[in-house]
Each structure stands twice: as structure tokens, then as C-alpha cells.
C-alpha positions in Angstrom: 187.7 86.7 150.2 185.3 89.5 150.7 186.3 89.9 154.4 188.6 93.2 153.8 185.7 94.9 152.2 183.0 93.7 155.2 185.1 94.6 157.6 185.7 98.2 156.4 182.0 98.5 155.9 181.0 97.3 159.5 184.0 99.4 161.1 182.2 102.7 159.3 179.3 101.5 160.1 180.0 101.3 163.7 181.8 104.4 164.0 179.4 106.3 161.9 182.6 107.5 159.6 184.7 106.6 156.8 187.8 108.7 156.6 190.1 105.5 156.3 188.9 102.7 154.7 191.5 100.1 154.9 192.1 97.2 152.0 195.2 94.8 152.0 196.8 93.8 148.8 199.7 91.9 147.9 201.8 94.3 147.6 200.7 96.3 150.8 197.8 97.9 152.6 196.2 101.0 151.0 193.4 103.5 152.5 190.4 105.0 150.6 188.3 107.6 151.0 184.6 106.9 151.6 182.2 109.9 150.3 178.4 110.0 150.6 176.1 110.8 148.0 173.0 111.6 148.0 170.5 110.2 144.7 167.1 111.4 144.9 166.2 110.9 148.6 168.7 108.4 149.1 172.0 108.7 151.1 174.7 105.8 150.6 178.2 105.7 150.6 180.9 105.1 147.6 184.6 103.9 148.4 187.2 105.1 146.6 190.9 103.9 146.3 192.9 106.3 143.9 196.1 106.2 142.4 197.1 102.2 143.6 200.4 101.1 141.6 199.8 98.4 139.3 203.2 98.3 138.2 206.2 99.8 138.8 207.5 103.2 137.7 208.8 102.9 134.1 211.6 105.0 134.1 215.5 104.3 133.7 215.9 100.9 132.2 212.6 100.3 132.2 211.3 103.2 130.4 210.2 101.9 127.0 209.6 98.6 128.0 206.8 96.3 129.0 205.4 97.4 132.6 206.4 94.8 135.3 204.4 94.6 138.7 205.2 96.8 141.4 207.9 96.5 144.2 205.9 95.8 148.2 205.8 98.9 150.3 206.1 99.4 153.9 202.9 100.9 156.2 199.6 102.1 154.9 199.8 103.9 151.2 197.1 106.8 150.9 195.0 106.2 148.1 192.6 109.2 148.5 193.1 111.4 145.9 195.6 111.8 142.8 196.2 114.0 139.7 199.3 112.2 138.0 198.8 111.6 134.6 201.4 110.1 131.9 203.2 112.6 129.6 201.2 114.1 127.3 201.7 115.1 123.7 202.0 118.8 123.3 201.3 119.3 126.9 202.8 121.0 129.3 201.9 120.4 133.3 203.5 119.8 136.5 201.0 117.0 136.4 203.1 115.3 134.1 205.1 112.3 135.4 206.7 109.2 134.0 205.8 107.2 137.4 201.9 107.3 136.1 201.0 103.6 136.0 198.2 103.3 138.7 195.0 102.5 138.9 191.5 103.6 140.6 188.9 101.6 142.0 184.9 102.8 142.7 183.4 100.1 144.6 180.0 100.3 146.4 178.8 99.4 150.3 176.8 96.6 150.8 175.7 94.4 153.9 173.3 92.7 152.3 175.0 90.1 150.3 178.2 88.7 149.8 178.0 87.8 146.1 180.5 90.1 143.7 179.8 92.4 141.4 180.5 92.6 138.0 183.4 94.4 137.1 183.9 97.4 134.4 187.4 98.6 133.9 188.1 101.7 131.4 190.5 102.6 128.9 190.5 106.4 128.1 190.5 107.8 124.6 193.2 110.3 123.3 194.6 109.0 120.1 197.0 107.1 121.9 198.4 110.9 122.6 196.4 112.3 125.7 194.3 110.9 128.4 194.2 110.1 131.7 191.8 108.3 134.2 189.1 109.9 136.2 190.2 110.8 139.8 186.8 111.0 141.3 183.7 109.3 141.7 181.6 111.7 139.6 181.8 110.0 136.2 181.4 106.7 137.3 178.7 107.3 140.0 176.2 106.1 138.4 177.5 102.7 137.4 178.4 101.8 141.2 175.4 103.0 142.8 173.8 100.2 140.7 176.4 97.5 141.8 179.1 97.5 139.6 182.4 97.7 140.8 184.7 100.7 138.5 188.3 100.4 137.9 190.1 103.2 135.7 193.6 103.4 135.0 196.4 105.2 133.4 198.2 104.0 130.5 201.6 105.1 128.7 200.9 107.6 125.6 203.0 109.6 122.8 206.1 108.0 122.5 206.7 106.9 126.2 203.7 104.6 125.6 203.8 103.7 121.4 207.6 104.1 120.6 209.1 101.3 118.1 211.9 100.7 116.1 209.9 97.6 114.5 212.1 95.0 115.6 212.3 93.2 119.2 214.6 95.3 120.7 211.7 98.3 121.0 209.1 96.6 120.2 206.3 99.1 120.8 203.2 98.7 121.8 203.6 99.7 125.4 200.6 101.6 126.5 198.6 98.4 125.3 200.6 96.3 127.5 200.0 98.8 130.5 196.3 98.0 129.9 197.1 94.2 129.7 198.5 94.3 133.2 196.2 96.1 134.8 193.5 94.0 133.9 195.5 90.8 135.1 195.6 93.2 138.5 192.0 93.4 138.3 192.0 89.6 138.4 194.1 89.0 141.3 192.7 91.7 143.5 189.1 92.6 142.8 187.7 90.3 145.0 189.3 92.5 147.7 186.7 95.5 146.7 183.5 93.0 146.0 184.0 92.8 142.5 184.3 89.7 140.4 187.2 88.5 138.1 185.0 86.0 136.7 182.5 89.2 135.4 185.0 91.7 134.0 183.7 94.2 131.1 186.2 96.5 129.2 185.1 99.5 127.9 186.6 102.1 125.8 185.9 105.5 123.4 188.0 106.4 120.8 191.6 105.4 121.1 189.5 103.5 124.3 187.4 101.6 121.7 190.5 100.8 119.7 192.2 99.5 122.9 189.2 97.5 123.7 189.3 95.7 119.9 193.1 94.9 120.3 192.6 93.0 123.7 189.9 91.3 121.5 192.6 90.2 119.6 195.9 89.6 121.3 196.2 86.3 122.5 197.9 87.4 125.9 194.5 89.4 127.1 192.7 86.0 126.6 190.4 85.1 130.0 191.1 88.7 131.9 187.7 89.5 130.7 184.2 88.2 129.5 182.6 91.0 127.6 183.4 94.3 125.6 182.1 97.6 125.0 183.9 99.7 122.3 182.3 102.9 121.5 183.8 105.2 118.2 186.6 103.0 117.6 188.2 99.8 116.6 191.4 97.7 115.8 191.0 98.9 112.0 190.8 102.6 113.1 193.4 104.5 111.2 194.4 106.8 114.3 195.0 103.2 115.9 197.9 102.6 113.6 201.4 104.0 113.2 202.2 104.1 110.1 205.7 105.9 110.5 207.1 104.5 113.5 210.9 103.8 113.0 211.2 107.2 111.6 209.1 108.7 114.2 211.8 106.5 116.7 214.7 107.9 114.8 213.6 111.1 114.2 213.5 111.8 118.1 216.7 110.5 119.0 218.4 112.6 115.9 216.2 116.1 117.9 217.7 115.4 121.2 221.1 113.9 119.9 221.6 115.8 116.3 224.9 113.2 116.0 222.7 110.1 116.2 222.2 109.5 112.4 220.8 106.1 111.5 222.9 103.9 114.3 221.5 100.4 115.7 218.1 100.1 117.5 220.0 99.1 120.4 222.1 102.3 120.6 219.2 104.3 120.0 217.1 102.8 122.9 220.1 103.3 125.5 220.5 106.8 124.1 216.6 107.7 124.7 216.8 106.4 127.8 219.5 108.3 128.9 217.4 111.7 127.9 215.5 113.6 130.5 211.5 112.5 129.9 211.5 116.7 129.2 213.6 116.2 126.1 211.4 113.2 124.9 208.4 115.2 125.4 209.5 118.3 123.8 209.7 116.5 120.4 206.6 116.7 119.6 206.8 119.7 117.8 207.9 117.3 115.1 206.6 113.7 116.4 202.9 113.8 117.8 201.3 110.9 115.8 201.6 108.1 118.2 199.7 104.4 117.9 199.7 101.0 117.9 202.0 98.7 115.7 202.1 95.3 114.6 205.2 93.7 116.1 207.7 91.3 115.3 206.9 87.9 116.6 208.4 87.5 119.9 207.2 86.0 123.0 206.4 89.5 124.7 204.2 90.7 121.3 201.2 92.1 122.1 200.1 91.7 118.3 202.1 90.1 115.4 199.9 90.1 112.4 197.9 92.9 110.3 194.9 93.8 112.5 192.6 93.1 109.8 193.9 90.1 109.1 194.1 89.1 112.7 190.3 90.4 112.7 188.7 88.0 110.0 190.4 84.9 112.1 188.8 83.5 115.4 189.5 86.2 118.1 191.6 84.9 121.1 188.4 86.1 123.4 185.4 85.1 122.3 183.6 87.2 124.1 180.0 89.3 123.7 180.8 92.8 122.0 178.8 95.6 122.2 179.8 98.9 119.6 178.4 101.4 118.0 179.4 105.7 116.8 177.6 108.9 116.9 175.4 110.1 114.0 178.0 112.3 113.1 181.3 111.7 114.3 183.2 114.5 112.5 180.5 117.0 113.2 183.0 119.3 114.7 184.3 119.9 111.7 181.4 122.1 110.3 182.5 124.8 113.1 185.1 126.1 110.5 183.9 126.7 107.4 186.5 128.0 105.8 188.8 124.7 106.5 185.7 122.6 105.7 185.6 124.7 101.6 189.5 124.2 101.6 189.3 120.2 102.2 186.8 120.0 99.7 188.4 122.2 96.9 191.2 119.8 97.2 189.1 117.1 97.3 187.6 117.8 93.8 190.5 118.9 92.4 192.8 115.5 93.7 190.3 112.8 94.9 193.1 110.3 95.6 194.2 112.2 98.8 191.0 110.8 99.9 192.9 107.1 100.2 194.7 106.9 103.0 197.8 105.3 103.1 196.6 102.8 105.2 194.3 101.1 102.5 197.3 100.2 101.0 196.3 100.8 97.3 199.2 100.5 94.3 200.1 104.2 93.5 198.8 104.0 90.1 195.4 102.6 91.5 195.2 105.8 93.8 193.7 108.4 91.4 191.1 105.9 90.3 190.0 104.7 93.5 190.0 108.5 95.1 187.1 109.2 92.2 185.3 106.4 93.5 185.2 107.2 96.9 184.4 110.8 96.2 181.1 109.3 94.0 180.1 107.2 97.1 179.5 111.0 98.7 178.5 112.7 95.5 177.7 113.1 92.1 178.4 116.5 91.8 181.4 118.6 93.5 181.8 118.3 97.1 182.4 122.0 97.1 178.9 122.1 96.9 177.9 120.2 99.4 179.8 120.8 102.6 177.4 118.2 104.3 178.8 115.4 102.3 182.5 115.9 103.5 181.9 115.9 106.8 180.1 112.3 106.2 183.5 111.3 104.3 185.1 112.3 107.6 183.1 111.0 110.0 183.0 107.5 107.6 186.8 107.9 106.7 188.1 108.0 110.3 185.0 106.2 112.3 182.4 104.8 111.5 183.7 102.3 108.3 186.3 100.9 111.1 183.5 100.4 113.4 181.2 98.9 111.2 183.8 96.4 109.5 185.0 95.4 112.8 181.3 94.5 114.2 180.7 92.7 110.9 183.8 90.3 111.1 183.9 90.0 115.2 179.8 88.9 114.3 181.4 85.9 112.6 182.3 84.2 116.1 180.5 86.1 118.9 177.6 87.8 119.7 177.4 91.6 118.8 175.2 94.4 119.4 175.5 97.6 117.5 173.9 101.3 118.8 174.2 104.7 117.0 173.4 107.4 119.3 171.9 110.2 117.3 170.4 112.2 120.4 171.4 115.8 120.3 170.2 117.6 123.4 170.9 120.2 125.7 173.8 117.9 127.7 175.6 117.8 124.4 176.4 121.3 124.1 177.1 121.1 120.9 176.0 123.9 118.9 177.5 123.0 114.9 175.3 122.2 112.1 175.0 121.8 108.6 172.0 120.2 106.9 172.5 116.7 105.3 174.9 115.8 108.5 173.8 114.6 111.2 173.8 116.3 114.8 176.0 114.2 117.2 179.8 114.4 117.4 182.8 112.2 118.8 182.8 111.3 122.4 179.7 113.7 122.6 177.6 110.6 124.1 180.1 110.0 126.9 178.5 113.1 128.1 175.2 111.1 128.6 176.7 107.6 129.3 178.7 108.8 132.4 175.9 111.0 134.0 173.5 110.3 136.5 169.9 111.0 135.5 168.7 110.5 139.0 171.5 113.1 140.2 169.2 116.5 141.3 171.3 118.9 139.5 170.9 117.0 135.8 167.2 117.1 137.0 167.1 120.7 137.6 169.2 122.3 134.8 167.9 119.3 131.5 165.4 118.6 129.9 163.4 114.9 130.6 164.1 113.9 127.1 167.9 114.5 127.9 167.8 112.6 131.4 165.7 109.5 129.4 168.3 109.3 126.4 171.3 109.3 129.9 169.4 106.8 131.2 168.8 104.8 128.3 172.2 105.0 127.2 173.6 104.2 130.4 171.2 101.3 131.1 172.0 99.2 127.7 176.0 99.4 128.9 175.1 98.2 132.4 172.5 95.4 131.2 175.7 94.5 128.8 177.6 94.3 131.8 175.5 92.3 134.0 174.0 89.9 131.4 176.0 89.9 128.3 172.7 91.4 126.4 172.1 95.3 126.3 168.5 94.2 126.3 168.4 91.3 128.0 164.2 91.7 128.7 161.5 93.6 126.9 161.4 96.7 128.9 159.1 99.9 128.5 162.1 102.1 129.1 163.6 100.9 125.9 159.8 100.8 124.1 159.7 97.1 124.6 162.5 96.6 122.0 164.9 94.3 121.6 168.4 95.0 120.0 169.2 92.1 117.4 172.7 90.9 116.8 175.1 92.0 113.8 175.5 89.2 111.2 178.4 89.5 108.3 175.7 90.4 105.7 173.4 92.3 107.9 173.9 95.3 110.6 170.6 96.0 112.3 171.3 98.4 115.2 169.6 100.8 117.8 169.1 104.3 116.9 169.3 106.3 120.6 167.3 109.1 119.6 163.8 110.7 120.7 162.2 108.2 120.1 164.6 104.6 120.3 164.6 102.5 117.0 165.3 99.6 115.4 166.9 100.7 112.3 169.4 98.4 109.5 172.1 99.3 107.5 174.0 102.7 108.9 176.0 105.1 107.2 174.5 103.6 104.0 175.1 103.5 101.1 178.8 104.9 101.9 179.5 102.2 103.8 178.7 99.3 101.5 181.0 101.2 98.8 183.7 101.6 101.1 183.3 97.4 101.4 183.3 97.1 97.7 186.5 99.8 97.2 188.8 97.6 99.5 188.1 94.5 97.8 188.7 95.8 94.6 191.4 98.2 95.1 193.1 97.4 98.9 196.3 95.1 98.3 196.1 92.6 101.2 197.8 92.4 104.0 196.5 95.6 105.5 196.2 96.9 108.9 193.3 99.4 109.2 190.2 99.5 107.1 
């Protein structure tokens, strides 16, 4: 099974060169690149295959619909190097392509044993709008020089990914199924670059997180993996919900085709796919809020029930979770002021725009609950403390999603939960406020993803930045290879342990200078956002 991958290695090694390293798939043979890096005063040599098609190009009939595998091709495809990325929302690029569905793998040399590696494949964030996978080794160097084998992929987004008119005949849900088939690729063909299917990890920030949740969940994704990371987002995320999609569908179809009105789902499908992909993409002037739905059951559904119901019942994988935020997820928000004083003058003035929509709260309930969650952040006027709206934020969008999602998941499997609350030079992240904490969204991928052993992190941070990389980076991989971020009592993580979430408790790691074991974060918010749902929230509802 691992005889492609030894023979490529012993064919570079013998003619001291790896311009072409060859792998064959089903569908066809593809060449790499091989590149040497250099860590510390090592030399060794990473493989990478970029821009392989998973599936085939979902355009004509096909666009809006679930991916299917690709078509065989003829000769040797080049998989050196490749910028295509899906069509973005309120982008504008050459880059831009419908035919986007492919997939990159980092894989590592080694002669010395034949056993496989454990497997990590990555769902970008984006808000289910933007993102694209990595076309080089540099973010995920550091995860294959210590054996593990790096898949990233692209994934449908906007409406080309999320599009539904809420019954089967666009069903929606798209981009989701692009991830589901690209990890059942990872099954049949990782063995072919010394990676394991039996030892697949997904991982996932953001919209990445929330992507890793749903495969939790959907019944489909069941066996294509045996552990999870999910880092700043859930299936109860509100930006992992569309709350608007048939009128988002129709509203589209009426901008390119101002005749359309409110014809059958059918017609609207053949008419949308009869646009150019230009005049989809130029709706979004109007139409830019883009997300999962739940579907309509049907054998193809990716998901068919509220996602926090579907999240209180036994998951379809029962796998190890590992999930966590950032001290301060809407940190970013304190770099304008002005904005920040608007939100909360409206706040104090109308609290119950501080439900969303999502909680699902009778109309008349609104006002009453919007006091309450402004009280859970103050006692006075929020006006007056900036600090305490940017916790709503961060708690509104983030972390209370997060949180709720480790404590029900807990109920079945094992999960570990981290804040990272490290702000350092790598960050470069400049805002603050006092009463808020320091560290903003996706700011730790910054520190996950780089190489603390890599001589120009050495040379330009400082050591407390390259120990929290390293620390950071270390409890993912130990995840990955044993199912336990800390697995061992080790000094690099102060001889602690991180102990599992329970549905009363949340005990967690704090990744600062120096590591913790802390209970109970973003309390005592938190525990009233808990108390608010059940008293106010009309079941079923989606998010929390």
C-alpha cells in the first residue's frame, strides 16, 4: 500500500533530486513537488501534491448540487502549485473559478518505517463566504515535519456553496458536502502518501470549527474520521446558520432575471444555472450572508433536524473533541470607537436587539429578555463601559456557542476545552480596552500554524511567543496522535494535565504566560446566557 510513496522516496534518494515525485491514484497519476527545509540544523525534505481533483467541476447541471467524484484523466497531472480558489463573496479576482473543488496534500519522507501516519485534514474559516486552502507548505510545516500527514482543501462558499430554496429540489448545504467527499477521498487514497484513514483528525476555525461540529453530527460523515478539533466555532454558531435562505435564493434569481417573481424552485434552479457564475457573484451587493441550513429529509441531507436539537442526541461520531476560543473574540471591535459608543447607545436605549433572531424568542418576550441579557454585562449603562460590549460580542457570536456545544458533545465523548489568552508580539494585534481581554478571532492560528524551531520566528520573537507556538501547536498534535492534548505529564506544559468538560462543569487550559488550569470561562455571562434560553428560547431552535 505504501509502495508509491517508497518508491518516490528511494528514486529521490538515488538521484539526489525531487523535481517529480510521482503518486498513482484512481483516477490517474499526479506529480508533486518535493522542497527542502531546513529546521534548526536539520535538512529534510516535504512532498507536496497541490490542487488534486476530488470531484468534478460543479458547473452546468451540476452547479448547485452535491459534488460527485471526478472523471479519470489521461498522462501525468501536475500537482505542483495552484491558486484557484472558489468564488468569493464580494471578491473580485481572476483567481476566481467555479472548477475549485481540489485538494492538497503535505506528506513527509521517511525510510525508516512503514507504519502511517495520522492524518489532519482542514476546513478553512470564512463565514461560509471566503476562504480558500493553503497552497504551500509554510502553514503546515510544522505539523509534517513531526509525522503527520496534511490534507487541505477547497470547499464551495456564498451561494455557489450554501444556496437553498428549503425543499429537495435545492437543498443547500453544498459546501458541507464538498467537505464530506473529500474526506471519504482521504479515505480511499491516503495510504498512497503514508497517511492513515484509520487516524484521520478534522480541524477547523471559525466557519472551520462550525464545519467540524456539523460532521460531528451528520450521519453521512460517520467513520471518515476518529477525532476533532474545532477552534472559535460550533454547529450552534449563529454565523453557521442561514436564517433567510429562500429569500436570499429568490432574491438572486429576481437580480439577474428582474421577470422571475416567485416561480417554482425548479424553474428557479434551471434559471440560476443558466446565469454566467459572474452574474451570481455580482449579487452580493444585496445577498452576502451565506450558511448552513437544516434540510428537508431526503436521502442526500447532510442535516435534517435543528442543530441544537441534533446536538443534545447521541452524535453520529463519537469521537474525542478538542475546542476552545480566544480571550476575546470580538476584540477587534474596540479599534473603532465610535461604532463601539453607537452599538451601545442602542443597546441601552433598545436591549431586545440584543436577541438574535436565532434564539427564537416570542416577540412580546423580546424586550424582557434583551434587559436581561444586557444585566448579565452590567448594572449600569453599557455606554459606560465599552469593555462590557465587546464581551456581549465576543459571548453573543462565540464563545456561548462554543461553550454549549463542548457541554452537550461532553455528554457522549470525551472533550477538552483551551482558551488561548496569550497576546504577544506574533499576534500583532495592537487594540485594547481594559475589562476585555487581549486576544482576538483566529488571532491564535497565527501561533498554531508556525514553526517555533523555524530560524526566522527565532530571530524576530520573543521566547515567550515561540513557547506559547509551541505549546499551542503541541496540545493539537498530541490530540492528533493520541486522542488526549496531554496525553503525559510533560514539563513543557508545567506538568499539567487538561481535564475533560462534563455537562455541569467546564474546567479548561488557559494558554497564557504562564499555562493554567482554570473552571468556568466567560463566567458569569455564560451561565446567564444558559438560564435566558431555557426560560425564554421557544424550542426547536438552531443556534444557541
Amino acid at each position: 500500500m505504501i509502495l508509491p510513496l517508497l518508491m518516490t522516496v528511494l528514486g529521490c534518494r538515488l538521484a539526489q533530486a525531487c523535481a517529480d515525485p510521482i503518486i498513482t491514484l484512481p483516477n490517474g497519476k499526479i506529480a508533486g513537488r518535493a522542497d527542502t527545509v531546513t529546521t534548526g540544523q536539520t535538512k529534510w525534505t516535504i512532498y507536496s501534491y497541490i490542487g488534486i481533483p476530488f470531484a468534478a467541476p460543479p458547473i452546468g447541471y451540476l452547479r448547485f448540487q452535491p459534488p460527485v467524484p471526478p472523471t479519470n484523466w489521461a498522462g501525468v497531472l501536475q500537482c505542483k502549485n495552484n491558486n484557484k480558489h472558489c468564488y468569493q463573496v464580494g471578491t473580485n479576482d481572476k483567481l476566481e473559478t467555479e472548477d475549485c473543488l481540489l485538494i492538497n496534500v503535505f506528506t513527509k519522507e521517511d525510510t525508516k518505517t512503514q507504519s502511517k501516519r495520522p492524518v489532519l485534514v482542514l476546513f478553512y474559516g470564512g463565514a461560509f463566504i471566503h476562504g480558500a486552502a493553503t497552497t504551500t507548505y509554510q502553514k503546515v510545516k510544522h505539523f509534517v515535519r513531526n509525522d503527520i500527514v496534511v490534507v487541505t482543501l477547497n470547499y464551495r462558499v456564498g451561494p455557489f456553496g450554501f444556496l437553498s430554496t428549503g425543499d429537495t429540489v435545492l437543498p443547500g448545504n453544498m459546501g458541507l458536502k464538498d467537505q464530506q467527499l473529500a474526506l471519504k477521498w482521504v479515505q480511499r487514497n491516503i495510504h498512497l502518501f503514508g497517511g492513515d484513514p484509520k487516524q484521520v483528525t478534522i480541524i477547523g476555525q471559525s466557519a472551520g470549527g462550525a464545519s467540524v461540529s456539523f460532521h460531528l453530527l451528520s450521519p453521512k460523515s460517520a467513520g471518515l474520521f476518529r477525532a476533532a478539533i474545532a477552534m472559535s466555532g460550533s454547529a450552534l454558531s449563529t454565523f453557521g446558520y442561514q436564517q433567510h435562505a429562500v429569500q436570499n435564493a429568490y432574491g438572486i434569481v429576481n437580480e439577474i432575471f428582474p421577470n422571475f417573481g416567485n416561480k417554482s424552485s425548479r424553474e428557479l434552479l434551471k434559471a440560476l444555472q443558466s446565469a454566467t457564475a459572474k452574474q451570481i457573484d455580482n449579487t452580493a451587493d444585496k445577498y452576502n450572508i451565506f450558511g448552513p441550513v437544516v434540510e428537508p429529509v431526503h436521502e442526500g441531507a447532510f442535516l435534517s433536524r435543528p442543530f441544537h436539537e441534533l446536538a443534545q442526541m447521541v452524535p453520529a461520531s463519537r469521537v474525542p473533541v478538542l475546542t476552545g476560543i480566544t480571550s476575546e473574540e470580538a476584540i477587534g471591535k474596540a479599534a473603532d470607537l465610535k461604532a463601539l459608543r453607537h452599538a451601545a447607545d442602542i443597546f441601552d436605549a433598545r436591549p431586545e436587539v440584543m436577541v438574535d433572531s436565532c434564539m427564537n424568542v416570542e416577540e412580546g418576550r423580546r424586550k424582557d429578555a434583551g434587559g436581561k441579557i444586557h444585566s448579565a454585562y452590567t448594572s449600569g449603562k453599557l455606554a459606560d463601559d465599552l469593555a462590557a460590549v465587546i464581551r456581549y460580542a465576543s459571548d453573543h457570536r462565540y464563545a456561548k456557542p462554543v461553550l454549549r456545544y463542548a457541554q452537550l458533545q461532553s455528554q457522549f465523548t470525551p472533550v477538552y476545552f483551551y482558551v488561548f489568552s496569550y497576546h504577544g508580539v506574533r499576534g500583532n494585534n495592537p487594540v485594547y480596552i481594559k475589562g476585555a481581554g487581549r486576544v482576538g478571532h483566529a488571532e491564535d492560528t497565527l501561533y498554531m500554524y508556525m514553526d517555533p524551531e523555524d530560524a526566522s520566528f527565532i530571530s524576530n520573537l520573543p521566547k515567550e511567543d515561540l513557547l506559547a507556538a509551541k505549546q499551542y501547536s503541541t496540545l493539537a498534535m498530541n490530540f492528533i496522535k493520541y486522542l488526549n492534548p496531554t496525553p503525559e505529564k510533560d514539563p513543557l506544559f508545567r506538568n499539567l494535565t487538561v481535564p475533560k468538560v462534563t455537562p455541569d462543569k467546564i474546567p479548561y487550559l488557559d494558554i497564557d504566560y504562564p499555562l493554567r488550569i482554570k473552571e468556568g470561562p466567560r463566567e458569569p455571562a455564560y451561565s446567564s446566557w444558559v438560564e435566558l434560553y431555557k426560560q425564554y428560547a421557544e424550542a426547536p431552535y438552531v443556534c444557541f
